[in-house]
Kinemage of the C-alpha trace (Angstrom):
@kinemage 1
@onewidth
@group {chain A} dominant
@subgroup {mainchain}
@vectorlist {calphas} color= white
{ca unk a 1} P 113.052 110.548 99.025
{ca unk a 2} L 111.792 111.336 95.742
{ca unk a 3} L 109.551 113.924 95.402
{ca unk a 4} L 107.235 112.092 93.280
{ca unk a 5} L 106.059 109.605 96.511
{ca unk a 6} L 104.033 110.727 99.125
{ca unk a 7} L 104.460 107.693 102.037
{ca unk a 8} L 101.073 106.392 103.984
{ca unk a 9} L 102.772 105.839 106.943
{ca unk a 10} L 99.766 105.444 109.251
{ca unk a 11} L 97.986 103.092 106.675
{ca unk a 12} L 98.479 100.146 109.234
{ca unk a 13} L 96.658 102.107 112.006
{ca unk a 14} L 93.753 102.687 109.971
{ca unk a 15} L 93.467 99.244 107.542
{ca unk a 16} L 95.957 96.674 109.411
{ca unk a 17} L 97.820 96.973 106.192
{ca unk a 18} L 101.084 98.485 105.703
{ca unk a 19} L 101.492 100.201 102.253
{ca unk a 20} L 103.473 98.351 99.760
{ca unk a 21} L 105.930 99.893 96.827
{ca unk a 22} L 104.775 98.907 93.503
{ca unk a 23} L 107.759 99.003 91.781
{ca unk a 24} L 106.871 98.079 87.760
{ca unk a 25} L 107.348 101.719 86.089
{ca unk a 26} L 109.653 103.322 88.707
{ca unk a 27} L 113.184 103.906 88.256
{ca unk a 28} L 115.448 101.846 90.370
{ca unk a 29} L 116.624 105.004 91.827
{ca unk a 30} L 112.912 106.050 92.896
{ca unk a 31} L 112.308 102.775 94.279
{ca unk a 32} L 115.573 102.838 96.438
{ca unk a 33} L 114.799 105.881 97.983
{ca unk a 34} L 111.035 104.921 98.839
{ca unk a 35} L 111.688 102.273 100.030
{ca unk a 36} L 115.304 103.376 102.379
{ca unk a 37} L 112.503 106.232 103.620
{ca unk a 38} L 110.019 103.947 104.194
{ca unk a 39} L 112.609 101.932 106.772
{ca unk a 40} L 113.912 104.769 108.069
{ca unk a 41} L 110.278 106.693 108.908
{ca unk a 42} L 108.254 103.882 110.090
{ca unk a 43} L 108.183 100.517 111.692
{ca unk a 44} L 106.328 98.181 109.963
{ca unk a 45} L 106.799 95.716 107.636
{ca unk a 46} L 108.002 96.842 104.277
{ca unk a 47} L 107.100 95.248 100.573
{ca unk a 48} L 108.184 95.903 97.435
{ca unk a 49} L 106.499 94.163 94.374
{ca unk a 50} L 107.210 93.537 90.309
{ca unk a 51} L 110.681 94.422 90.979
{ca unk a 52} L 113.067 94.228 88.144
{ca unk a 53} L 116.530 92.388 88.211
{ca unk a 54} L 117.938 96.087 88.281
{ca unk a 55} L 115.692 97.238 90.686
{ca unk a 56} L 116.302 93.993 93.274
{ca unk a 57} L 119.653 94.646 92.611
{ca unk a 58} L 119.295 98.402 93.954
{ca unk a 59} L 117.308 97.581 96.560
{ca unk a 60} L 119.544 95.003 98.282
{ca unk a 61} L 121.816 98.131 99.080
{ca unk a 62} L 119.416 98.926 102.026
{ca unk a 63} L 120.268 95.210 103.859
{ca unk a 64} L 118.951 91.622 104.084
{ca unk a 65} L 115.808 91.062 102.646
{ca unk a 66} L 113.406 88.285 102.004
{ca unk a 67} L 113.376 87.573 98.633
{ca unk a 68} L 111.287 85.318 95.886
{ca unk a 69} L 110.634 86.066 92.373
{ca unk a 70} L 109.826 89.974 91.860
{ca unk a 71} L 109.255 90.557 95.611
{ca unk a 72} L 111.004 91.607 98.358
{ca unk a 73} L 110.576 92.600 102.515
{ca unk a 74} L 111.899 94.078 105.023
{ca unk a 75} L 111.125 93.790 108.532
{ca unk a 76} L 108.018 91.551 109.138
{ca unk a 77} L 106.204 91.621 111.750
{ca unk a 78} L 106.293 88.955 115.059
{ca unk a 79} L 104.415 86.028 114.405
{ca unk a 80} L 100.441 86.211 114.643
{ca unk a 81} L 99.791 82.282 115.433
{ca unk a 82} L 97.449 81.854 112.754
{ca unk a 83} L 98.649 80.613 109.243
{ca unk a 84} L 97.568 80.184 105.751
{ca unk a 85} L 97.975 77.762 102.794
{ca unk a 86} L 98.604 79.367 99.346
{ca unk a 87} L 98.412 75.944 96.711
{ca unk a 88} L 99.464 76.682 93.422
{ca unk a 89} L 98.228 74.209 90.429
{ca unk a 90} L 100.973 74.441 88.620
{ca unk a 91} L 105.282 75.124 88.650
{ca unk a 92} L 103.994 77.924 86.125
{ca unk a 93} L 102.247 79.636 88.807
{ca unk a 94} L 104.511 79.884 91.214
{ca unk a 95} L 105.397 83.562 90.802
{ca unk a 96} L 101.959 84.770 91.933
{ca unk a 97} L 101.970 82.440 94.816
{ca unk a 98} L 105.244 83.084 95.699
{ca unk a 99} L 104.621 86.877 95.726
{ca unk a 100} L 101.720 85.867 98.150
{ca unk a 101} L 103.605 83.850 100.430
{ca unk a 102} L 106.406 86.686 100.600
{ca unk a 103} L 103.345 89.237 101.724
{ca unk a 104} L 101.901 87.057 103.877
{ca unk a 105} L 105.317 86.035 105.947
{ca unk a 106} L 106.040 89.981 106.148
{ca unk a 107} L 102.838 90.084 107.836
{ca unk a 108} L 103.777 87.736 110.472
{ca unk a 109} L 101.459 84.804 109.637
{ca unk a 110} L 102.913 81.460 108.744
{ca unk a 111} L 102.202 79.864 105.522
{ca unk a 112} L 102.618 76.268 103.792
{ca unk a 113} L 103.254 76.374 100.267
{ca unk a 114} L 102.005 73.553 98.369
{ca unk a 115} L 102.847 73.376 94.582
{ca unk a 116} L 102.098 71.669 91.721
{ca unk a 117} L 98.806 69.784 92.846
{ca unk a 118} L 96.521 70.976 89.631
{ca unk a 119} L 93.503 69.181 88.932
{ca unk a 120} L 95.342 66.893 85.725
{ca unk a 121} L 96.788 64.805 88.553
{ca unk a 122} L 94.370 64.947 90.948
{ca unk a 123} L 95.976 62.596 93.391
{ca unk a 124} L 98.495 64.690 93.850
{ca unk a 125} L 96.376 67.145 95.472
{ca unk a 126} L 94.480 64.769 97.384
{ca unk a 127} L 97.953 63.256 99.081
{ca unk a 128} L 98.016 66.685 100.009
{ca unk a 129} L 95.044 67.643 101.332
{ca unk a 130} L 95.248 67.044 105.110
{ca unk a 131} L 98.404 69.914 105.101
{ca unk a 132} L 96.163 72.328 103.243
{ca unk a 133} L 93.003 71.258 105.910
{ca unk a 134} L 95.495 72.539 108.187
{ca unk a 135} L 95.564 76.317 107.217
{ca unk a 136} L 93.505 78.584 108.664
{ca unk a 137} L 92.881 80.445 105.165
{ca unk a 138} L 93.444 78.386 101.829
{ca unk a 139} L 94.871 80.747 98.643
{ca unk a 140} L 94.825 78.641 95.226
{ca unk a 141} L 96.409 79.715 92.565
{ca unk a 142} L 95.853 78.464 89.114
{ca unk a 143} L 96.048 79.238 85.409
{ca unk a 144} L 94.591 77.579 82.275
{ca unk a 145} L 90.855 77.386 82.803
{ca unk a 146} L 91.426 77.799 86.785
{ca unk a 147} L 89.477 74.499 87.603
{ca unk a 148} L 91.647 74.297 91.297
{ca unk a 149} L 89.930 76.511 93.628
{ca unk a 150} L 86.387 75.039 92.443
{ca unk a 151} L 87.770 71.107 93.255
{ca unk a 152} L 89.476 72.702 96.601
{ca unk a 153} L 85.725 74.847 97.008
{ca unk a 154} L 83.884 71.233 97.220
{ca unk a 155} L 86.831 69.616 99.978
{ca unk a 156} L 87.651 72.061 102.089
{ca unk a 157} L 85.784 74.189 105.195
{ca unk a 158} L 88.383 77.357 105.786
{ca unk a 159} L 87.875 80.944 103.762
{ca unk a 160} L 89.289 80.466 100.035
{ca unk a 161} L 90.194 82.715 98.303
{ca unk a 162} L 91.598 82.345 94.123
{ca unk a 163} L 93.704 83.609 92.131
{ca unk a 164} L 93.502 82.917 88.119
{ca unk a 165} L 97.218 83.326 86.394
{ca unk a 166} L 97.657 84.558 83.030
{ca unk a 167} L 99.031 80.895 82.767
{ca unk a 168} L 97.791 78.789 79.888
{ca unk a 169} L 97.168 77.099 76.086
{ca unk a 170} L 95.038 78.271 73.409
{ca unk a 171} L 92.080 79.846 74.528
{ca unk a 172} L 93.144 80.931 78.163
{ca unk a 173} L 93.208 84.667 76.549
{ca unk a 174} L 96.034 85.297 79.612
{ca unk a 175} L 94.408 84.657 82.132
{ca unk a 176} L 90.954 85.688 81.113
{ca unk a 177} L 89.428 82.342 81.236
{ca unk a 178} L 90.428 81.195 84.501
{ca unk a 179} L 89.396 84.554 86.018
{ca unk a 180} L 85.322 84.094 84.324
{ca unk a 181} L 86.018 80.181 85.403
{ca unk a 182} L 86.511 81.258 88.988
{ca unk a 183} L 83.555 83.780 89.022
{ca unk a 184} L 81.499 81.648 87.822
{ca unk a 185} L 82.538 78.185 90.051
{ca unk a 186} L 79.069 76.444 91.469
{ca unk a 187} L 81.406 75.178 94.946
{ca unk a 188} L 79.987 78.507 96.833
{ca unk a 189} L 81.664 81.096 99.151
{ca unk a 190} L 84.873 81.151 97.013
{ca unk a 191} L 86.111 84.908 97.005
{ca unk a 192} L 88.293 85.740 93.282
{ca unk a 193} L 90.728 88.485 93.081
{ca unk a 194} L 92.273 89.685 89.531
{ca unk a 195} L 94.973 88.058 87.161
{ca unk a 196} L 97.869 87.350 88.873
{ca unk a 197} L 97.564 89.403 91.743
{ca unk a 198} L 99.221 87.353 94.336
{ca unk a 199} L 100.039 90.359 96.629
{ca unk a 200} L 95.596 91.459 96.791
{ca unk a 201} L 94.957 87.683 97.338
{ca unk a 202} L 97.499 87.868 100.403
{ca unk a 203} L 96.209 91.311 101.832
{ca unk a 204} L 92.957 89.504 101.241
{ca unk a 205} L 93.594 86.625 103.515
{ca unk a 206} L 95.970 89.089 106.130
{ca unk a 207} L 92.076 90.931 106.501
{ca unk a 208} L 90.581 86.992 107.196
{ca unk a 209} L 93.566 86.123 109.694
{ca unk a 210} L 93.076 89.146 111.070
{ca unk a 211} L 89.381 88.538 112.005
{ca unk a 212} L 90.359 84.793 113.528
{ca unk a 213} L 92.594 86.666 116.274
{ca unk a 214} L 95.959 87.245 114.311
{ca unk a 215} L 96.129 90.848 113.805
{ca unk a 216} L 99.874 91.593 114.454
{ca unk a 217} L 100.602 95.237 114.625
């Protein structure tokens, strides 16, 4: 393994979370050989995240692997029976959401990805609103000036949690403006987690699941 990495092994014992390889700034090399140890040495679910095309391509050395965007996993864990919606305003924003949904599925829950329901069409979100009702946690994800989780904030009961994208025109200073927009929404109980950072939002709502019985390993 490379000596720079020291694996947290036992981090699902003590948080319910299994730790995940960042891989933006590592050589592919270093992120092969975390990774290989991390499948060989434990038994959890393994993520990688922000992985470059020559990184993904190093990785997929070490077997089949679920794979969107930037991340990948490796071994998820059995289902937990308890699921979450992660609804992304826009086609632009489906990186973050999709690097949530990847996390999320590793740790065993199911999840519904709705996409392309922003609040500049709002019927489209409304046709869809009885799926994302459904979900036993609600992720939105949204750039520009982040308007989505506050409509969502007003329709729906379950724990929300948002996620502003560095997604947008003029003055959405990337991502800046949708992240104040969703501090500052007036629909209460809305939880906010930084610029693009699909992969907190999901260990976010793995913590929620977790409390409504689905705890997995």
């Amino acid at each position: 393994m490379a000596p720079e990495a020291r694996l947290d092994l036992d981090r699902s014992s003590r948080i319910g979370l299994p730790e995940a390889v960042y891989c933006r700034s590592k050589t592919a090399s270093q992120c092969l050989d975390i990774v290989r140890s991390m499948l060989a040495d434990g038994n959890d679910a393994v993520i990688a995240t922000r992985a470059t095309e020559d990184q993904q391509l190093a990785l997929a050395e070490l077997g089949p692997a679920a794979h969107a965007g930037s991340t990948m996993t490796w071994r998820p864990r059995s289902p937990t029976g308890v699921s979450a919606a992660v609804v992304a305003a826009g086609t632009s924003d489906l990186a973050v959401a999709e690097e949530c949904r990847l996390t999320l599925e590793a740790m065993g829950h199911g999840v519904e990805s709705i996409v392309d329901v922003g609040v500049a069409g709002l019927q489209r979100l409304l046709d869809v609103l009885p799926s994302i009702r459904s979900a036993d946690v609600i992720v939105a994800v949204a750039g520009m000036e982040g308007a989505l989780p506050t409509v969502l904030g007003g329709l729906v009961a379950q724990p929300l949690i948002a996620v502003p994208t560095s997604v947008g025109y003029g003055t959405a200073f990337e991502g800046q403006t949708a992240l104040a927009s969703m501090m500052t929404s007036c629909a209460p109980g809305i939880s906010v987690v930084g610029i693009d950072n699909g992969y907190g939002a999901a260990c976010a709502a793995h913590r929620i699941l977790g409390a409504l019985g689905g705890r997995g390993r």
